[in-house]
C-alpha positions in Angstrom: 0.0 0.0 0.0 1.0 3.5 -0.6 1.3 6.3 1.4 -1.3 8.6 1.2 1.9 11.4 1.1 2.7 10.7 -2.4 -1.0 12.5 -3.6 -0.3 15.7 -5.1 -1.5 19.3 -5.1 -3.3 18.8 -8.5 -5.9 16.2 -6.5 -3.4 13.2 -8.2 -4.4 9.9 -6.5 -1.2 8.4 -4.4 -1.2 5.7 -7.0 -0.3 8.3 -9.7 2.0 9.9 -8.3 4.4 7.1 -7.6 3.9 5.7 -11.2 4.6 9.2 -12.5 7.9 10.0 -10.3 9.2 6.4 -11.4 9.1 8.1 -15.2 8.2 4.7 -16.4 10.7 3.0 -13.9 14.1 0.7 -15.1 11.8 -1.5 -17.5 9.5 0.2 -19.2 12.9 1.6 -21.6 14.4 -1.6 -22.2 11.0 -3.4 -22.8 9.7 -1.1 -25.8 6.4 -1.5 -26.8 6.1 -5.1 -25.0 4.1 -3.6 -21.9 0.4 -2.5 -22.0 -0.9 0.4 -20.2 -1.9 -2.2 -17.4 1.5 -4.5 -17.3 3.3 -1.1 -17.1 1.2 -0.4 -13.9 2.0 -3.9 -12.3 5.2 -3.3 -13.0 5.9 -0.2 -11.5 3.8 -1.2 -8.2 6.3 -3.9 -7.8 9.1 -1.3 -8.7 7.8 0.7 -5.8 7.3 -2.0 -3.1 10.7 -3.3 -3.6 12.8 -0.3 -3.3 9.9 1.3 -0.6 9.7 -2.1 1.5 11.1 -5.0 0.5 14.4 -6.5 2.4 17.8 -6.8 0.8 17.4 -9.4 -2.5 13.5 -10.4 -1.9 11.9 -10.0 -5.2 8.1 -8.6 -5.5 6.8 -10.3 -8.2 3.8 -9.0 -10.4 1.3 -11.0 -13.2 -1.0 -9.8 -15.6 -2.7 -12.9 -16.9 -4.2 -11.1 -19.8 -1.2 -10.5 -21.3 0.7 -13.7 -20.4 3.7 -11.4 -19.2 5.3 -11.2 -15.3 8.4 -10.0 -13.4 9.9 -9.8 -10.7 11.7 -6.7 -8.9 14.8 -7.2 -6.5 16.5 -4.2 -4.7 19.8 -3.6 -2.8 21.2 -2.8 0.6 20.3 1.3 0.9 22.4 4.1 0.5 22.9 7.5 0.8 23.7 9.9 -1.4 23.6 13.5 -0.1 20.6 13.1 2.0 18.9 10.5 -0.2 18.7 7.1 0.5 19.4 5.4 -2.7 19.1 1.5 -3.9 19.9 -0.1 -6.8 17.6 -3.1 -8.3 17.1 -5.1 -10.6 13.8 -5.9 -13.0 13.0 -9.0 -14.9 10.4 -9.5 -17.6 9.1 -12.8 -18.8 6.6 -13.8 -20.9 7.7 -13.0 -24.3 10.5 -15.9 -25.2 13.9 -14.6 -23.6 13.7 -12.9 -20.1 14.5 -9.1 -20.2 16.6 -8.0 -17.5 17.1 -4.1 -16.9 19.5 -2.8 -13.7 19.4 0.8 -12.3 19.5 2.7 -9.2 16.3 4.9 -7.8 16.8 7.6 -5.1 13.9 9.0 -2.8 13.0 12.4 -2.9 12.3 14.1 0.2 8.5 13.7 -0.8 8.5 10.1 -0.4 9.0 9.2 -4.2 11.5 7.1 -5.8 12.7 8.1 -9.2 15.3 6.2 -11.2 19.1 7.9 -12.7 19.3 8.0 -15.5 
């Protein structure tokens, strides 16, 4: 569950405000027009719960049965850089033949969102 502090000033639910500060997170770049609106949602939940909640190497894994496509998000001991706690993880996509594996590192603003480097 999200915290209700990621809803914005524009009346954004918490929901859309973490999908939008992930920018579309580590996969949605490396997958290319593979994910649906909806597998792009799962995906970025699971994004979120990892690097917000999840302990060192447990994956969150997400399903959209429509589609046939899953994954599975695993993040990193935290760090900090500056005053943001940073962690790097990893994302895997299957479903479509070969696994897609995309690595990056997301830092947390001092609103409570994670958004990836680039």
């Amino acid at each position: 569950m999200l915290p209700a502090s990621l809803s914005s000033e524009r009346g954004q639910t918490a929901e859309n405000a973490f999908l939008t500060a992930l920018n579309g997170g580590i996969i949605a770049p490396v997958a290319g027009n593979t994910l649906s609106e909806r597998d792009l949602r799962k995906a970025l939940e699971a994004e979120y719960n990892a690097l917000e909640a999840a302990p060192v190497g447990q994956s969150v894994a997400w399903t959209n049965e429509r589609s046939g496509l899953s994954g599975e998000v695993a993040a990193a001991q935290a760090y900090q850089v500056g005053s943001q706690n940073c962690r790097q993880y990893t994302h895997t996509l299957r479903g479509n033949g070969q696994p897609i594996v995309a690595r990056g590192t997301a830092c947390r603003s001092a609103e409570g969102t994670w958004t990836p480097l680039t």
